[in-house]
C-alpha positions as CSV (number, residue, x, y, z in Angstrom):
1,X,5.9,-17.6,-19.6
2,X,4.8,-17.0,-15.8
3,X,6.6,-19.0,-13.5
4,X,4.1,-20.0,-10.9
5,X,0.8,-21.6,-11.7
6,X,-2.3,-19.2,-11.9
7,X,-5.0,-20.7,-9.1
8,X,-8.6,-20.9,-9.9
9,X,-10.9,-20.7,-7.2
10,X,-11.9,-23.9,-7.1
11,X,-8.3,-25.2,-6.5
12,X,-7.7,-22.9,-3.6
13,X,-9.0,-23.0,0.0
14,X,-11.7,-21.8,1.5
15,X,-9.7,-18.6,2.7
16,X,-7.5,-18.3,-0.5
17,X,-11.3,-17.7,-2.1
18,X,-12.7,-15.4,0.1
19,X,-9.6,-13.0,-0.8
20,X,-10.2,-13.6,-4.4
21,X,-13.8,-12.3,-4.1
22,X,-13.2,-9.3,-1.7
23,X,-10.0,-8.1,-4.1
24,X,-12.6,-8.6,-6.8
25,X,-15.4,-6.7,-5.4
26,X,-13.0,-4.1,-3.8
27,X,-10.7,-3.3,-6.9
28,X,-14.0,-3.5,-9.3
29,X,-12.5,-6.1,-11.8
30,X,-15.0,-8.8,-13.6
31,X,-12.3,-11.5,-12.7
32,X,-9.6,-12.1,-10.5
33,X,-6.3,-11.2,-12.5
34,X,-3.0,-12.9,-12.5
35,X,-1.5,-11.1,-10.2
36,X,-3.7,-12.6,-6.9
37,X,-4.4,-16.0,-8.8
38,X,0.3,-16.8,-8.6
39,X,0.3,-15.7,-4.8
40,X,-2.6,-18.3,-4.4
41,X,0.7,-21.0,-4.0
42,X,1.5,-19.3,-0.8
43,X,-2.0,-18.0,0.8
44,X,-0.1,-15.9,3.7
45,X,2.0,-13.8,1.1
46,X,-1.6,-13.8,-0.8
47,X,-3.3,-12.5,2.5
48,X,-0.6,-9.9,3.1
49,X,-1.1,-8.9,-0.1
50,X,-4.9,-8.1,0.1
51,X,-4.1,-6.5,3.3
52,X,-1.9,-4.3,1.7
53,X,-4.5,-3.2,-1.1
54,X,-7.0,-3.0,1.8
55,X,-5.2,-0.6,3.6
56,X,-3.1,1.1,1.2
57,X,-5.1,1.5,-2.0
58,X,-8.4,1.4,-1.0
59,X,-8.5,2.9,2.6
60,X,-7.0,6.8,3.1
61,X,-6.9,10.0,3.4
62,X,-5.7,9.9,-0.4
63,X,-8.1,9.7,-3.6
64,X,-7.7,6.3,-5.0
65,X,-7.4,7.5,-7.9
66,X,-4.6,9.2,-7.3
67,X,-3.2,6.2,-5.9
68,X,-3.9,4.7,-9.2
69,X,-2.2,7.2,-10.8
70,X,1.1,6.8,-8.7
71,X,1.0,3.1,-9.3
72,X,0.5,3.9,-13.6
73,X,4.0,6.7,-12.9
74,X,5.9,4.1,-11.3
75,X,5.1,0.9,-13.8
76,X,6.0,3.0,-16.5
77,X,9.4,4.6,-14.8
78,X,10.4,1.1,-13.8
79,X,9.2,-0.6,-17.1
80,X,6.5,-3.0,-15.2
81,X,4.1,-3.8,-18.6
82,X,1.9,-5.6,-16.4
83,X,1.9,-3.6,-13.4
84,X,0.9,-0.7,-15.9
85,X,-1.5,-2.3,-18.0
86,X,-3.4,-3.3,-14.6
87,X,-3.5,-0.1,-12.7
88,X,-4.4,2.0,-15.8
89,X,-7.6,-0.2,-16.1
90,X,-7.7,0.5,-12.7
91,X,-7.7,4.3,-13.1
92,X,-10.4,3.5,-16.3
93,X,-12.8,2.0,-13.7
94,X,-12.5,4.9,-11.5
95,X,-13.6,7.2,-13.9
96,X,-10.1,9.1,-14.8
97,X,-10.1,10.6,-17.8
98,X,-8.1,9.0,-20.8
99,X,-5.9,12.3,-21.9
100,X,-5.0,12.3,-18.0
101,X,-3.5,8.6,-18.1
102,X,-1.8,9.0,-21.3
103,X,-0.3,12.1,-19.7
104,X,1.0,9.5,-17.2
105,X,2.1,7.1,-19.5
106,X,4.2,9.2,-21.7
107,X,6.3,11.1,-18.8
108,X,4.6,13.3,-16.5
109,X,4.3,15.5,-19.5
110,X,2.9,19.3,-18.9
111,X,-0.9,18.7,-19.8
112,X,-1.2,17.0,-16.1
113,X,-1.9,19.7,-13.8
114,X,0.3,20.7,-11.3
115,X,-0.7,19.4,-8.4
116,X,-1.1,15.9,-10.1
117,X,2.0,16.2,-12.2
118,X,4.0,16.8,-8.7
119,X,2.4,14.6,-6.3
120,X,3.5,11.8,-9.5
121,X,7.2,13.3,-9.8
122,X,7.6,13.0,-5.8
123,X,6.1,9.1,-5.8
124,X,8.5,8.4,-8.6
125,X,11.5,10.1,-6.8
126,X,10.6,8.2,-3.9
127,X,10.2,4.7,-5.6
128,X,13.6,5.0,-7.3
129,X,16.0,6.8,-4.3
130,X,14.0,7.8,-1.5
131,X,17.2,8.9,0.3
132,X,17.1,11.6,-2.2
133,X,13.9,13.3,-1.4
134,X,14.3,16.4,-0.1
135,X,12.7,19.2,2.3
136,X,11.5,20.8,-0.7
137,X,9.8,17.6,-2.1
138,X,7.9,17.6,0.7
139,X,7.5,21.5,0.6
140,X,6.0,20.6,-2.5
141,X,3.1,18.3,-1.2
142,X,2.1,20.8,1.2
143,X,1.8,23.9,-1.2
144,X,-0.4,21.6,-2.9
145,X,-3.0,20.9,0.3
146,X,-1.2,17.6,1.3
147,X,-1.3,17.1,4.6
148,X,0.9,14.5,7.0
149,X,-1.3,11.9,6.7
150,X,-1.7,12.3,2.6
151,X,2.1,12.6,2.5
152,X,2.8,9.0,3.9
153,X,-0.3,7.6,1.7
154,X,2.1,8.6,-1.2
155,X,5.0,7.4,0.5
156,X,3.1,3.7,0.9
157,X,1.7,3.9,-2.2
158,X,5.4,4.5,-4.2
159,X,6.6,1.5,-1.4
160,X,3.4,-0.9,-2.6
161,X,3.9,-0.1,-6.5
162,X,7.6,-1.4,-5.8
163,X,6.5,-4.5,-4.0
164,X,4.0,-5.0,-6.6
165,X,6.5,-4.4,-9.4
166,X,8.5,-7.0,-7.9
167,X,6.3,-9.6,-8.1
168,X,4.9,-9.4,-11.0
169,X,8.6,-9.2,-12.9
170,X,9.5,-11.8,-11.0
171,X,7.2,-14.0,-11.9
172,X,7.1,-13.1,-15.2
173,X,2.8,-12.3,-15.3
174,X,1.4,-11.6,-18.8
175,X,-1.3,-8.9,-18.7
176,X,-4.5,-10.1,-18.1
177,X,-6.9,-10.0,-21.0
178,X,-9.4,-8.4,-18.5
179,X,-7.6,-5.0,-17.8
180,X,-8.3,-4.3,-22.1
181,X,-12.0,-5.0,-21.2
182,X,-12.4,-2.0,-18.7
């Protein structure tokens, strides 16, 4: 049972609607899923969100997709049901294939290719102890092509799938019905 109530549209403002239809139209969901409807309550926490997707998710240097993928690696290392179910519908809308997301889902397992299966291992490392990253972590990144700029995308992204993680434990969200539609 969430904690918060889940806002419609038509019991939000003006500007609490507007941000439901951009995240809508941005993220390529049919709906607007729990997670945006319980930060309705407090529409500046609700606006920083968006701006965070905006800018973090959707905007880059980095393929969203494997943004997507970073936030499906961290869900399931920190046990966020929701926070995986959402962003692996995510990755379904952007076209990744389904062996590639199970890949995700059950570990990092060896079928991912490298480059993905590392990029994944660093976000991980860096969402749980991101004092413990190391020069060759970041060695890593760039034997793979990532540049500066692609490195602190991952960085943001790990930082985002933790704030998101967050929010959705803590107000207990049930999976949206939606994300099994996609």
């Amino acid at each position: 049972m969430q904690r918060f109530p889940l806002r419609q549209e038509a019991e939000t403002t003006e500007e609490v609607g507007v941000i439901y239809r951009d995240f809508q139209q941005g993220m390529g969901f049919p709906d607007v899923p729990s997670f945006i409807r319980v930060q309705a309550t407090s529409p500046g926490m609700l606006a920083g969100t968006w701006g965070l997707i905006k800018n973090i998710l959707l905007e880059g240097a980095l393929p969203r997709a494997t943004k997507e993928l970073i936030f499906v690696a961290i869900s399931v290392d920190r046990e966020c049901k929701y926070c995986r179910d959402a962003h692996t519908a995510c990755c379904r809308i952007l076209g990744v294939e389904e062996n590639t997301i199970q890949a995700v889902m059950e570990g990092l397992s060896e079928e991912l290719p490298d480059h993905i299966r590392d990029v994944l291992q660093f976000a991980v490392k860096c969402s749980s102890g991101p004092h413990q990253l190391t020069d060759g972590d970041f060695a890593t990144l760039r034997r793979h092509g990532f540049d500066d700029e692609q490195s602190l995308e991952v960085i943001a992204t790990a930082a985002m799938a933790i704030y998101a993680i967050t929010i959705a434990d803590a107000t207990m969200l049930d999976s949206d019905k939606l994300f099994s539609s996609v």
